[in-house]
SEVEX-958474 format. One record per atom (N, C-alpha, C): residue in three letters; x negated, y, z negated. Coordinates in steps of 0.2 Angstrom, whole numbers, padded with zeros to 4 digits, always signed. Layout:
ALAXYZ;...
END
This chain:
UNK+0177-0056-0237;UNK+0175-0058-0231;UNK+0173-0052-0227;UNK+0178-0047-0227;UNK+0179-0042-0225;UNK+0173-0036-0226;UNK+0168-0036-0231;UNK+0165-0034-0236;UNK+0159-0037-0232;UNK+0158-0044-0231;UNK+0152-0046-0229;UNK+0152-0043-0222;UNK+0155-0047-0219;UNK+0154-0041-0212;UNK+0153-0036-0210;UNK+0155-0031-0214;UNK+0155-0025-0213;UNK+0148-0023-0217;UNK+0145-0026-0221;UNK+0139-0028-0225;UNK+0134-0027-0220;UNK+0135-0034-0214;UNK+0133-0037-0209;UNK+0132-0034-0205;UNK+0137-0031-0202;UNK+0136-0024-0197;UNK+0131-0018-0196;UNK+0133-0016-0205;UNK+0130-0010-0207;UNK+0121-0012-0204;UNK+0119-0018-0208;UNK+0111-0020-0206;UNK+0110-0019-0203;UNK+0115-0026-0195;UNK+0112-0024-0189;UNK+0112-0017-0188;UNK+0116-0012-0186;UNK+0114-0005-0186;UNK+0108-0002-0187;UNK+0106-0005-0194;UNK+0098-0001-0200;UNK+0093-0005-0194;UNK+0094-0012-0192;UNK+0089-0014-0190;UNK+0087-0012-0184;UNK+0094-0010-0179;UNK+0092-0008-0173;UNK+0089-0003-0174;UNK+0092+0003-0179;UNK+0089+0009-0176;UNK+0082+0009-0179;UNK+0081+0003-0185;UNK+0072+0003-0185;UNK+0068+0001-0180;UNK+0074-0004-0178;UNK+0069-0007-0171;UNK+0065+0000-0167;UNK+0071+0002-0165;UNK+0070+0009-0158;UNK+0065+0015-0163;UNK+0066+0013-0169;UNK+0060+0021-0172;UNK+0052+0015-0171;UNK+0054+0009-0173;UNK+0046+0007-0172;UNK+0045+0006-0165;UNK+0047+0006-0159;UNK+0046+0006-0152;UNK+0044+0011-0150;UNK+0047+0015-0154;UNK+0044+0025-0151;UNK+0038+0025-0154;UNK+0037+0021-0162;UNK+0031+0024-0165;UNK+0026+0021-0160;UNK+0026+0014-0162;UNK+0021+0007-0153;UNK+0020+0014-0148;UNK+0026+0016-0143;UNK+0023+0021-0137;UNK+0019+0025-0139;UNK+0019+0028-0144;UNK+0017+0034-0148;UNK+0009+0031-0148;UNK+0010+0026-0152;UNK+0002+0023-0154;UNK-0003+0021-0148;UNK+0001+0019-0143;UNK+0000+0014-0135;UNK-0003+0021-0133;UNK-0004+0027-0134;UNK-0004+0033-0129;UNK-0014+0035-0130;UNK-0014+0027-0124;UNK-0023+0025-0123;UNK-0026+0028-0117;UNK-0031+0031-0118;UNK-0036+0032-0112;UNK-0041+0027-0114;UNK-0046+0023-0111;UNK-0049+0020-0111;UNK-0058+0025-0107;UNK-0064+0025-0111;UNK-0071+0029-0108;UNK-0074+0023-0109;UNK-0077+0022-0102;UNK-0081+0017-0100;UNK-0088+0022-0097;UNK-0093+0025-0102;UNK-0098+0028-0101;UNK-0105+0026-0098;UNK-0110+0026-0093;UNK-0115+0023-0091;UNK-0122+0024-0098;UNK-0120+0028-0101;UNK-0125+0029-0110;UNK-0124+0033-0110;UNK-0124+0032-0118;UNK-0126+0035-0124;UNK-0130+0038-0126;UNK-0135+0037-0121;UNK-0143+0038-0124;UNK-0146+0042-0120;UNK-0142+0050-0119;UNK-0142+0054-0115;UNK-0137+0060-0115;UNK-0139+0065-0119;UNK-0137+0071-0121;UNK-0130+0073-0118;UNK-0132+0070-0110;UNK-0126+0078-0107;UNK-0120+0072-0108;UNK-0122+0063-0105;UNK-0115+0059-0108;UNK-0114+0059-0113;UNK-0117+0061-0120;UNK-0114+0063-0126;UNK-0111+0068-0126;UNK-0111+0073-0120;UNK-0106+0081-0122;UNK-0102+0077-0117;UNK-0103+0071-0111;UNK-0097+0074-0108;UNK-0090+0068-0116;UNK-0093+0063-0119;UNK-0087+0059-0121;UNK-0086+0063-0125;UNK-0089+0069-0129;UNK-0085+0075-0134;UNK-0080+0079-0131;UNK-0081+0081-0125;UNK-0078+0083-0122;UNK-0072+0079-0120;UNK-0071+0072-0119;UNK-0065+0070-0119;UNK-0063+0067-0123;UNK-0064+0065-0129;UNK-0063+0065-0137;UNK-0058+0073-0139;UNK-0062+0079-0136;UNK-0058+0082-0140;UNK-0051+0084-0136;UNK-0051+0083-0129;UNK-0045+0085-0126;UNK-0040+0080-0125;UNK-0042+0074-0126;UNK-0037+0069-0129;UNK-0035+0069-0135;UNK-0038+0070-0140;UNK-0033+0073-0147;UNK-0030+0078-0148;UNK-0031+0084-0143;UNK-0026+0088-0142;UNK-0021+0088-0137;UNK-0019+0083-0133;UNK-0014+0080-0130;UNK-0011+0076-0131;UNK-0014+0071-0137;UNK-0012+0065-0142;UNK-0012+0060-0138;UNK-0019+0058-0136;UNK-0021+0051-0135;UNK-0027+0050-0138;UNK-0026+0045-0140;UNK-0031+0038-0143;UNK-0039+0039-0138;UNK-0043+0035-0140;UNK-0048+0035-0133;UNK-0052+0028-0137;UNK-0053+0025-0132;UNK-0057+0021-0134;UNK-0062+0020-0130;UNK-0071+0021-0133;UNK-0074+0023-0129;UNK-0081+0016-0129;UNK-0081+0014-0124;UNK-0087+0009-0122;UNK-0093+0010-0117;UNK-0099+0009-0120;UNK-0104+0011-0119;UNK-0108+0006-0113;UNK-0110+0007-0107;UNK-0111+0003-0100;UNK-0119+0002-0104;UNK-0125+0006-0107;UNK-0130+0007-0107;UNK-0135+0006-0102;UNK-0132+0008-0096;UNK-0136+0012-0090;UNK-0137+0001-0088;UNK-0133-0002-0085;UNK-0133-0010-0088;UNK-0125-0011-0082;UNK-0126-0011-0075;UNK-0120-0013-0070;UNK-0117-0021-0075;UNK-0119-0026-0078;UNK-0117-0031-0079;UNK-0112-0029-0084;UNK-0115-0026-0088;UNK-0111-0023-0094;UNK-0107-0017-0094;UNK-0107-0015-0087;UNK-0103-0011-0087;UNK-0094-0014-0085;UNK-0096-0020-0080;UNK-0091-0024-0078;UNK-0087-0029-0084;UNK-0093-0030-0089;UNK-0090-0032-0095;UNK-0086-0029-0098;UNK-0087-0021-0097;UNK-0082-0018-0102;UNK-0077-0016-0099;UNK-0076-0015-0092;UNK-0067-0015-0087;UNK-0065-0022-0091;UNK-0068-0026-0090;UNK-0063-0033-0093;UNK-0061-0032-0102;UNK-0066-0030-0103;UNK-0064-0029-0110;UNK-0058-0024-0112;UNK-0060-0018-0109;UNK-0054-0014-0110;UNK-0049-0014-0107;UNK-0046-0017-0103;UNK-0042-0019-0098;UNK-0036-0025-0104;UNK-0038-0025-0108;UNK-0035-0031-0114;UNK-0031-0025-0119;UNK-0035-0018-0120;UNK-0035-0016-0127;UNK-0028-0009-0126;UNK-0025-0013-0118;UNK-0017-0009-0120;UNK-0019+0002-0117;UNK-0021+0001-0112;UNK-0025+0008-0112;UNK-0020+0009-0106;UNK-0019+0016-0105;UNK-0016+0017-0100;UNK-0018+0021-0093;UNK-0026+0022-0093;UNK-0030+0022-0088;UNK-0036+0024-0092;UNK-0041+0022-0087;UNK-0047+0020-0088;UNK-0053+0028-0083;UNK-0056+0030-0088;UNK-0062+0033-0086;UNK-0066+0030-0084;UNK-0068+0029-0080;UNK-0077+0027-0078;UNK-0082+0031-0076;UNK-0087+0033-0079;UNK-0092+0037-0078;UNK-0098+0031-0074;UNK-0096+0027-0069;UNK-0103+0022-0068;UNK-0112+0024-0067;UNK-0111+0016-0070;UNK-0120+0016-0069;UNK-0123+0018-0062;UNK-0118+0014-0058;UNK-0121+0014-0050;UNK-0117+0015-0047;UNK-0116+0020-0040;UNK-0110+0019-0036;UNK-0110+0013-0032;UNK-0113+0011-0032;UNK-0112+0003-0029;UNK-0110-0002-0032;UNK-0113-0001-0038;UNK-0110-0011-0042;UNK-0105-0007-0046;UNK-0102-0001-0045;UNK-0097+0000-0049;UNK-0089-0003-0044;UNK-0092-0004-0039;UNK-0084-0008-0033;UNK-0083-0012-0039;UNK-0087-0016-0042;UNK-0084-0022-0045;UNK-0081-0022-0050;UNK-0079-0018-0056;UNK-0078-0010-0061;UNK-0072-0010-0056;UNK-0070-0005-0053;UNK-0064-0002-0048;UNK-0060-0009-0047;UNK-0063-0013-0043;UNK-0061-0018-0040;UNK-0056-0025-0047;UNK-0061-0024-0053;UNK-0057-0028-0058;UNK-0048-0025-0060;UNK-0050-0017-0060;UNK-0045-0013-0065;UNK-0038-0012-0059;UNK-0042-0014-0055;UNK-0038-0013-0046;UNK-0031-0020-0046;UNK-0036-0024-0047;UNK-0032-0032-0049;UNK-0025-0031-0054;UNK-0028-0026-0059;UNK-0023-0028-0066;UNK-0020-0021-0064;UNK-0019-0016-0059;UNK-0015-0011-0059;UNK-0016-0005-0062;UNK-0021-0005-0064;UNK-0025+0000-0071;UNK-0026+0005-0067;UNK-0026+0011-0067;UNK-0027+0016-0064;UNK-0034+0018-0067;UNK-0037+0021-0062;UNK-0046+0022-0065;UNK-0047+0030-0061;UNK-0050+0034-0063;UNK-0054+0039-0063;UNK-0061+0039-0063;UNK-0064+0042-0059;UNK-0072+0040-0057;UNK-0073+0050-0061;UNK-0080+0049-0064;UNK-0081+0055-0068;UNK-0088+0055-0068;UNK-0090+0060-0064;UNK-0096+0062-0063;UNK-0101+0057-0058;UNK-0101+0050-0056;UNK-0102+0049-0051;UNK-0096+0043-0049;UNK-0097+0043-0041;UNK-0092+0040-0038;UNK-0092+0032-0039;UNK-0087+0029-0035;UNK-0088+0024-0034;UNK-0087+0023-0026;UNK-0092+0018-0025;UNK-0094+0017-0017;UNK-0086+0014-0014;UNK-0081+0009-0018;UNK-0077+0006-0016;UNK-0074+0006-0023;UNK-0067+0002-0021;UNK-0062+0001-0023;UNK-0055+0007-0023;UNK-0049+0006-0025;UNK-0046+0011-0028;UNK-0045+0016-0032;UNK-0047+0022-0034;UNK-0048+0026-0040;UNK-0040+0032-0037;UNK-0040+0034-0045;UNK-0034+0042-0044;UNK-0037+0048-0039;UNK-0043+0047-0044;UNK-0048+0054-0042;UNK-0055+0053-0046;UNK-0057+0059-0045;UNK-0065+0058-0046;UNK-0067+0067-0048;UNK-0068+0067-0054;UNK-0070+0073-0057;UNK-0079+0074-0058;UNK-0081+0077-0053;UNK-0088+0082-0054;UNK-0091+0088-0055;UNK-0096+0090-0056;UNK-0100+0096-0055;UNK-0097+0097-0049;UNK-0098+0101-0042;UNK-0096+0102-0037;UNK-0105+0105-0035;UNK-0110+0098-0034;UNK-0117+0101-0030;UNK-0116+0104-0026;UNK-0114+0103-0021;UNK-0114+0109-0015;UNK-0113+0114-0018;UNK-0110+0118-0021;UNK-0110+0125-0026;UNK-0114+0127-0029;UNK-0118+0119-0033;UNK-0124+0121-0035;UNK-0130+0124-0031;UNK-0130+0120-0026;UNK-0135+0121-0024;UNK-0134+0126-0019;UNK-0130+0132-0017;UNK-0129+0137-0014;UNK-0130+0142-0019;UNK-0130+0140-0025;UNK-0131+0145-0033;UNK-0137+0146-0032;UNK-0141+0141-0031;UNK-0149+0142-0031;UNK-0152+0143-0024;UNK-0148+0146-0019;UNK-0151+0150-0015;UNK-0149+0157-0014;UNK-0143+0158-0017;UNK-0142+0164-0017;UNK-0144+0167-0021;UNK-0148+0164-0028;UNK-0151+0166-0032;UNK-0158+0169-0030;UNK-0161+0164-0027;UNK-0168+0165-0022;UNK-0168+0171-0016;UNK-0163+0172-0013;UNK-0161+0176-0008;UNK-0161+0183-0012;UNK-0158+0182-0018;UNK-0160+0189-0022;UNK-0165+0192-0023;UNK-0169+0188-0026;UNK-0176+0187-0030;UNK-0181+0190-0025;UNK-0181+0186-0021;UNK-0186+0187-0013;UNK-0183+0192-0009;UNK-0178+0196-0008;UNK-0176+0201-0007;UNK-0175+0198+0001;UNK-0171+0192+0001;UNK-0172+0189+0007;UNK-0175+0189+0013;UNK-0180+0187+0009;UNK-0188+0186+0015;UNK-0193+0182+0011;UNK-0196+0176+0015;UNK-0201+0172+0010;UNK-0201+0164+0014;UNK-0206+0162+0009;UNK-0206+0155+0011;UNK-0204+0150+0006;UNK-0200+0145+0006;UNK-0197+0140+0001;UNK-0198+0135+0005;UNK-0202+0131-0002;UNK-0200+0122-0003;UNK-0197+0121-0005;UNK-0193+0115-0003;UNK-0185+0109-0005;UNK-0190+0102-0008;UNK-0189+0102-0014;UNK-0190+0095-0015;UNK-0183+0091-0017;UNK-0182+0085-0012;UNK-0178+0082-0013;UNK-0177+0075-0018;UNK-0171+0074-0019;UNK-0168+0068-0023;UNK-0173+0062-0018;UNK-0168+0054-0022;UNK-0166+0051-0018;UNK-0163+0050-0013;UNK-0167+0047-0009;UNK-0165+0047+0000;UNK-0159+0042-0003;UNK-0153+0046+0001;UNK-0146+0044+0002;UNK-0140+0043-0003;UNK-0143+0047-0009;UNK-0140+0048-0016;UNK-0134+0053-0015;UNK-0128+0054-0018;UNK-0124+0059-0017;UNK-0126+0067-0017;UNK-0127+0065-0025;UNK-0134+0072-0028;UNK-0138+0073-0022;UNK-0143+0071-0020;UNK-0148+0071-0016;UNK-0145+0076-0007;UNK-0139+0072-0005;UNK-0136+0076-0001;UNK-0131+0083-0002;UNK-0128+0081-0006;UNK-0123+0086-0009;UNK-0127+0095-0011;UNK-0132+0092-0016;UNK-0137+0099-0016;UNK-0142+0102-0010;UNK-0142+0097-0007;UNK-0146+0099-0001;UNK-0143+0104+0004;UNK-0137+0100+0003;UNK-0132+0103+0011;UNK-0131+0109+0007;UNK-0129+0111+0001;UNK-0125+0117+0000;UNK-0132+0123+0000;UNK-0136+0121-0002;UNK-0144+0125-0002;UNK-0145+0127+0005;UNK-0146+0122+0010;UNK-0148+0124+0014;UNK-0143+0128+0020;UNK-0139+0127+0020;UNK-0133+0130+0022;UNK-0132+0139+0021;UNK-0135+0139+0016;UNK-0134+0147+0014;UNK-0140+0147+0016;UNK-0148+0144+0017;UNK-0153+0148+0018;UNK-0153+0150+0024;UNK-0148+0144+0026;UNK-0146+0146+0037;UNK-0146+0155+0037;UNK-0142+0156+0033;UNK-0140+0161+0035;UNK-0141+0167+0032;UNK-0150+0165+0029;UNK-0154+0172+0026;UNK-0161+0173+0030;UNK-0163+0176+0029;UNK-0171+0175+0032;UNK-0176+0171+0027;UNK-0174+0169+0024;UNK-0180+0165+0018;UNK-0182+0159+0026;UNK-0188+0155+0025;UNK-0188+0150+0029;UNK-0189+0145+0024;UNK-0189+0136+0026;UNK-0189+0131+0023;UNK-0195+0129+0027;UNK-0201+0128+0023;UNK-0206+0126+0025;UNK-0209+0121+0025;UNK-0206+0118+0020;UNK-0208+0111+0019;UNK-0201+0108+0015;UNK-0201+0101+0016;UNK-0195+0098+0013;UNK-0197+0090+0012;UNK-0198+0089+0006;UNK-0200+0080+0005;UNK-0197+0077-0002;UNK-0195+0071-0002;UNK-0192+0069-0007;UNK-0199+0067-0012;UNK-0195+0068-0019;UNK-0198+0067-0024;UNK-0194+0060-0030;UNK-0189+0059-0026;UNK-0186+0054-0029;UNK-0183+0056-0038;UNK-0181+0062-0039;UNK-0179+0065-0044;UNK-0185+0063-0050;UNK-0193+0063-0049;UNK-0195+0061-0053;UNK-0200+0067-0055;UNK-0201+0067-0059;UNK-0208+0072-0063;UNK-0215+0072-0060;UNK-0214+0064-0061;UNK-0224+0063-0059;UNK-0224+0063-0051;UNK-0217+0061-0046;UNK-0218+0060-0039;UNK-0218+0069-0037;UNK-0214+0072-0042;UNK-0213+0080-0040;UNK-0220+0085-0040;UNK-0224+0083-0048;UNK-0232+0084-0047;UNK-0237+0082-0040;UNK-0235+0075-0038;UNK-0239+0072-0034;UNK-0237+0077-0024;UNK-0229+0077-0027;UNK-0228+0080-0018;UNK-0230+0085-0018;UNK-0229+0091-0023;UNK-0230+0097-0024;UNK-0238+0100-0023;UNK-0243+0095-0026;UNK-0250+0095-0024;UNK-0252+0095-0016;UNK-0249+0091-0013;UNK-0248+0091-0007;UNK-0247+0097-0002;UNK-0242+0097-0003;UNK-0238+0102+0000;UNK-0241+0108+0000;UNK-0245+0109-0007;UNK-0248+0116-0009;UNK-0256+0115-0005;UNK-0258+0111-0005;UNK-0266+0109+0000;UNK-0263+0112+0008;UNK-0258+0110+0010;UNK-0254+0108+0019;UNK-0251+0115+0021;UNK-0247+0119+0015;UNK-0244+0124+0015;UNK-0245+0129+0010;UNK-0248+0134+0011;UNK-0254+0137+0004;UNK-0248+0144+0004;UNK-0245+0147+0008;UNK-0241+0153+0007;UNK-0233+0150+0008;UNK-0231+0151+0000;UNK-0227+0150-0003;UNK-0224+0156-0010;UNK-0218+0156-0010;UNK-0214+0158-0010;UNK-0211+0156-0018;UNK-0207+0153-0015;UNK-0204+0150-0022;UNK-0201+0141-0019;UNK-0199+0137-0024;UNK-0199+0131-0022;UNK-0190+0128-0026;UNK-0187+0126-0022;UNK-0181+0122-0025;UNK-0183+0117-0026;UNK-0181+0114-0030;UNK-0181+0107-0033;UNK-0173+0102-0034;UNK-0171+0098-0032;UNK-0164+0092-0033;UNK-0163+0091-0040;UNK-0165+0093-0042;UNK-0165+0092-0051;UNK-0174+0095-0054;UNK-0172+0095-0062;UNK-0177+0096-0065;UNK-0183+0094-0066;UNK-0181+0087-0067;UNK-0188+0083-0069;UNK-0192+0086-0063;UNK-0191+0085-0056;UNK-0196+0087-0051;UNK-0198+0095-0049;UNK-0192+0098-0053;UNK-0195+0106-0055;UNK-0200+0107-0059;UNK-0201+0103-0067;UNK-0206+0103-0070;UNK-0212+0100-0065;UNK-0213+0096-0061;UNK-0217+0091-0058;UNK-0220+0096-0053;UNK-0218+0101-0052;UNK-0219+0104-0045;UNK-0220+0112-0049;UNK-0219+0114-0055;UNK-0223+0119-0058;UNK-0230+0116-0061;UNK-0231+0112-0064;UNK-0237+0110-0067;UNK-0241+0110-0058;UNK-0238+0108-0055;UNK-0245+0108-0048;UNK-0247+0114-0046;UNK-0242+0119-0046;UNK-0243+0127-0047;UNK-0247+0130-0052;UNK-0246+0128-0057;UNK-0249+0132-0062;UNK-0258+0127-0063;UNK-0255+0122-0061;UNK-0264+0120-0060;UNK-0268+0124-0052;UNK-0263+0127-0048;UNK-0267+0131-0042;UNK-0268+0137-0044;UNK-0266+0138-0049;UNK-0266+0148-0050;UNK-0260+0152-0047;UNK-0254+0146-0045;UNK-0249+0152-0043;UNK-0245+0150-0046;UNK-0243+0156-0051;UNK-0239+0157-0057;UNK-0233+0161-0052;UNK-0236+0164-0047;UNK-0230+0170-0045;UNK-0225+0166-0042;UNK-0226+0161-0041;UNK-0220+0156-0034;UNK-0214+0156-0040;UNK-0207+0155-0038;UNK-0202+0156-0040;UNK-0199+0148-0041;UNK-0198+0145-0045;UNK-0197+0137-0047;UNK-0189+0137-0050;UNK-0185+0133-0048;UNK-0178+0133-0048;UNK-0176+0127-0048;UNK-0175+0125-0054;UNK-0171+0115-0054;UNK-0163+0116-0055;UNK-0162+0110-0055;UNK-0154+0108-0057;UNK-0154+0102-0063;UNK-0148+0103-0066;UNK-0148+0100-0073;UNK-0146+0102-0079;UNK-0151+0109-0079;UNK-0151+0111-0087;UNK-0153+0106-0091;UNK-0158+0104-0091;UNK-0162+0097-0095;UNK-0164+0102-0102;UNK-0166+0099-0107;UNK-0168+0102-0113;UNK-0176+0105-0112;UNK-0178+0103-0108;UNK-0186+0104-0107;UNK-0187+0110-0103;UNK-0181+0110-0095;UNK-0181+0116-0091;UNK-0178+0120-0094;UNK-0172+0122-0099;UNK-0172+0126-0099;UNK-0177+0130-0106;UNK-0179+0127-0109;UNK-0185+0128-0112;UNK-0190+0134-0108;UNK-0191+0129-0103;UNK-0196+0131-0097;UNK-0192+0139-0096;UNK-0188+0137-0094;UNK-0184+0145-0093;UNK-0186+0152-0097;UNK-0184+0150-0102;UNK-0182+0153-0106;UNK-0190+0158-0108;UNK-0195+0154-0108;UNK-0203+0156-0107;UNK-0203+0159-0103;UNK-0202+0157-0097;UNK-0204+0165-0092;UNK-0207+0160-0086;UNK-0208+0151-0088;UNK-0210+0146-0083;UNK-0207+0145-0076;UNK-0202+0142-0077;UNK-0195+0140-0070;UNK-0193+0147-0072;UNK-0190+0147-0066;UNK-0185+0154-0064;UNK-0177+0152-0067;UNK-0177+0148-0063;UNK-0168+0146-0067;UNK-0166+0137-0066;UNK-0160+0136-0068;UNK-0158+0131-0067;UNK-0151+0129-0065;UNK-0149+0125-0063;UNK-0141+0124-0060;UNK-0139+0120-0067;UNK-0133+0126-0070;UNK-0132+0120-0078;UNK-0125+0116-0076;UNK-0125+0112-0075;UNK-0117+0108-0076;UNK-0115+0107-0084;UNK-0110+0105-0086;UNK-0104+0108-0091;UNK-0102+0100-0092;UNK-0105+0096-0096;UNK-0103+0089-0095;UNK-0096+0090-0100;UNK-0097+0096-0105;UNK-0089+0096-0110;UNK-0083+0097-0108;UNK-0084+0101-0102;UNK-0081+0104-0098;UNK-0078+0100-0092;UNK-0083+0094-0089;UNK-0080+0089-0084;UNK-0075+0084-0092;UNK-0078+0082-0097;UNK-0076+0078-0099;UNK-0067+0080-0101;UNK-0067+0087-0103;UNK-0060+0088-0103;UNK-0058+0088-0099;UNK-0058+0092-0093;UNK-0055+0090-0088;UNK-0054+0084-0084;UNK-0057+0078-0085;UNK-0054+0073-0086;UNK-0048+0069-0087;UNK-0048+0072-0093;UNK-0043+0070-0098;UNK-0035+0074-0095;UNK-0036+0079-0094;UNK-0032+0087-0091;UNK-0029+0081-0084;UNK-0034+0078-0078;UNK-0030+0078-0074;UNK-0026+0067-0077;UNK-0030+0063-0080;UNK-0028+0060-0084;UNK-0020+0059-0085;UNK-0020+0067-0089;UNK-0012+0067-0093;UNK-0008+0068-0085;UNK-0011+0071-0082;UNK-0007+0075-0076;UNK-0004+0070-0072;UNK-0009+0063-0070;UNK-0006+0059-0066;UNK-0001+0052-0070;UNK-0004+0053-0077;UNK+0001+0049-0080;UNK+0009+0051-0082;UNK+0008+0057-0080;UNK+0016+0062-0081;UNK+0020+0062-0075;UNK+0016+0058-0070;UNK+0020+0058-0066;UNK+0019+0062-0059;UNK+0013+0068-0060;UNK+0011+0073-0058;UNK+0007+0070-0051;UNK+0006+0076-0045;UNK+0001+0071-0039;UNK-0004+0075-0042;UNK-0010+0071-0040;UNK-0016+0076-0042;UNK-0020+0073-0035;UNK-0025+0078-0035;UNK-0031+0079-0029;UNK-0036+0075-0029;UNK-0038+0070-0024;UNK-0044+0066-0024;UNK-0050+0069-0027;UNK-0051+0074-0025;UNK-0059+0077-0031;UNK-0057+0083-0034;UNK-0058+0084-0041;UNK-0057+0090-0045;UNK-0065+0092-0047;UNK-0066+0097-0043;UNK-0073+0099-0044;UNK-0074+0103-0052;UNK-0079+0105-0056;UNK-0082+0106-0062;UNK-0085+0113-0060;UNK-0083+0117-0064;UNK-0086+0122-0062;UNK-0097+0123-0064;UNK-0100+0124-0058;UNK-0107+0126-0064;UNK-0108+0132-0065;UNK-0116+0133-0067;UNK-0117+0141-0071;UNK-0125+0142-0070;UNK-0127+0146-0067;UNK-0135+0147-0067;UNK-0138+0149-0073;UNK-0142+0147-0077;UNK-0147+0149-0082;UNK-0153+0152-0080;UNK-0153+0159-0082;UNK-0159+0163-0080;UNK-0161+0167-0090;UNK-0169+0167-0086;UNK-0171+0169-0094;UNK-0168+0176-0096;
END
């Protein structure tokens, strides 16, 4: 009898301390981030989910990564969905900073802690919000210009989207430094970040305002849009300067077309991501916006 017992005993024992080694392995295994991307089907979000693929494997988390495809419906689909798969906070890169409140607002309900990554959310509660830092950028590309033109000259701004953050953010840091150069801002009109609107204003502007300089642009696409209107007037010498680092500008670049571009570093937002991630799950306070550092591309 004596024998069984102590038989008895000895399992319970085996069993508890397998219990407690399988509990550690579960924490071990449970050790989730969760990337809710706006797509796939776009180069720099491919570097940034590499970019936090590889710095959660080298912290030892899992990543589970779901695809919005540029689709607010489906972006809200997938907070529900991941919000099931045992994650211990949630990346959101949103489609829209608007329809992303509903995104914020689900993982808000279930206590999920969310991080906004590369654009905001208009509402709900987030840790923090990792980006490029535009206003840096766009003081990169004036000070670059201020160089170039030996601080003296005429510049065009083609703007973003009227009341986009990019749109503002680039703006204010650009023009801010030109405050305080002798360059002048001679014209300033949105092009809606597009190629063919950047073509169309820049024609304009080049018929209304013939002595020019060099031209900023809020992005790429409207820097290529706004050198094809140059290069169809004969003025090759104006100095052309986007944001983005696109495959095409810096192409352009690198020919001798654009003068430069504002590159952002999606590898480099994505791991750091991950970096303040581990930081608030450790118990750690971290800071509402962790800016990204950029980089000017010149040929």
């Amino acid at each position: 009898m004596f024998k069984k017992i102590a038989t008895l005993m000895m399992s319970l024992v085996l069993c508890s301390a397998l219990l407690v080694g399988c509990g550690q392995r579960k924490d071990n295994n449970n050790k989730k981030i969760g990337l809710i991307v706006s797509t796939l089907n776009n180069p720099f979000f491919v570097d940034l989910k590499a970019g936090v693929e590889k710095q959660a494997k080298k912290l030892g988390y899992d990543v589970i990564v779901l695809d919005s495809q540029n689709d607010p419906a489906k972006e809200v689909s997938n907070m529900e969905d991941i919000s099931v798969k045992d994650v211990d906070l949630v990346l959101l890169n949103p489609v829209d900073s608007d329809s992303a409140i509903a995104s914020v607002m689900i993982a808000n309900n279930l206590d999920l802690p969310v991080i906004t990554v590369d654009r905001v959310s208009n509402g709900g509660k987030v840790v923090s919000h990792v980006a490029s830092d535009n206003a840096e950028g766009g003081k990169m590309a004036a000070d670059y210009l201020i160089k170039k033109l030996k601080n003296k000259g005429n510049i065009v701004e083609l703007q973003g989207t009227a009341g986009s953050s990019a749109t503002r953010d680039r703006g204010a840091g650009f023009e801010d430094e030109i405050k305080n150069s002798n360059l002048k801002i001679i014209a300033k009109q949105s092009a809606d970040f597009d190629r063919t609107k950047g073509l169309s204003v820049m024609e304009n502007i080049i018929q209304s305002k013939g002595n020019i300089d060099a031209v900023f642009a809020q992005n790429d696409e409207m820097a290529l849009g706004a050198l094809k209107a140059l290069q169809d007037a004969n003025m090759d010498n104006v100095l052309v300067v986007g944001f983005d680092a696109t495959e095409d500008a810096v192409t352009s670049v690198k020919k001798g077309e654009m003068s430069a571009t504002v590159a952002q570093q999606p590898v480099l937002i994505g791991e750091t991501a991950v970096n303040l991630a581990n930081k608030f799950l450790s118990g750690e306070k971290v800071n509402d916006f962790v800016p990204v550092q950029l980089k000017l591309i010149t040929k």
